[in-house]
N, C-alpha and C positions, 0 to 999 in steps of 0.2 A: 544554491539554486540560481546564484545571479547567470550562473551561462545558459541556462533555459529559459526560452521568451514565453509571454504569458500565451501565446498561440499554441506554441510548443503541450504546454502543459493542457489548455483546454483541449486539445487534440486526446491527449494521453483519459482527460476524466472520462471524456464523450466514450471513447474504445474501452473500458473499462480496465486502462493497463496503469494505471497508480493510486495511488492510495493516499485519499485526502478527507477532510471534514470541512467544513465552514462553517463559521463562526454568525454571530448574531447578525455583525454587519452585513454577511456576506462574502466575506475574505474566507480565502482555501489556504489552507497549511497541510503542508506536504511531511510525514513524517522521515528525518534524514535512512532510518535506517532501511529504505527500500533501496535505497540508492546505492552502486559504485562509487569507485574515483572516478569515472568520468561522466557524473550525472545521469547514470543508464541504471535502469530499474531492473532490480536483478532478478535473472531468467525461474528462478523459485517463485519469486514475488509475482511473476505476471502467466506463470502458469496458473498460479492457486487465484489469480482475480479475472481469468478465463475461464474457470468452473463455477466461481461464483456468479459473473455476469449480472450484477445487480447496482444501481447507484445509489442504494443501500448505505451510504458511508459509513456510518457507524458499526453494521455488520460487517463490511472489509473490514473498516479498522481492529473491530474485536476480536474477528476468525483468528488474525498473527498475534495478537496480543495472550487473550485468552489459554491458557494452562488446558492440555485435553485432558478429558476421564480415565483414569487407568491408573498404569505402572508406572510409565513414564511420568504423567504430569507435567509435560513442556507444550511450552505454546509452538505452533507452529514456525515463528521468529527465532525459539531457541532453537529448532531442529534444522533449521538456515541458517545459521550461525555456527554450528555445530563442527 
């Protein structure tokens, strides 16, 4: 995350095109796996956080993490990975 400036990033929370938490203090953690190698939030990840549209973070966060109902059973993260 060092080549992304923290502008950069509030840009990205404001639009709702990444995926972060913050912590008690106040500090945002970025989790790596939205990211490329070249620090660019992958085109999976910022479609599904343009239908959510919410700064909701812990709901972003859970939508990828969270396992869906069914057959499958993958979170959305494993079906982008896939």
């Amino acid at each position: 995350m060092a080549d992304i400036t923290r502008q950069a990033l509030k840009r990205r929370r404001d639009s709702f095109t990444v995926v972060y938490w913050t912590d008690a203090k106040g500090h945002c953690w970025y989790p790596k796996w939205q990211f490329d190698g070249n620090n660019q939030v992958l085109p999976e990840v910022r479609a599904i956080l343009e239908l959510l549209h919410t700064h909701d973070t812990w709901h972003a966060l859970t939508t990828f993490l969270v396992p869906a109902v069914g057959d499958l059973g993958e979170s959305p993260l494993d079906l982008i990975r896939a």
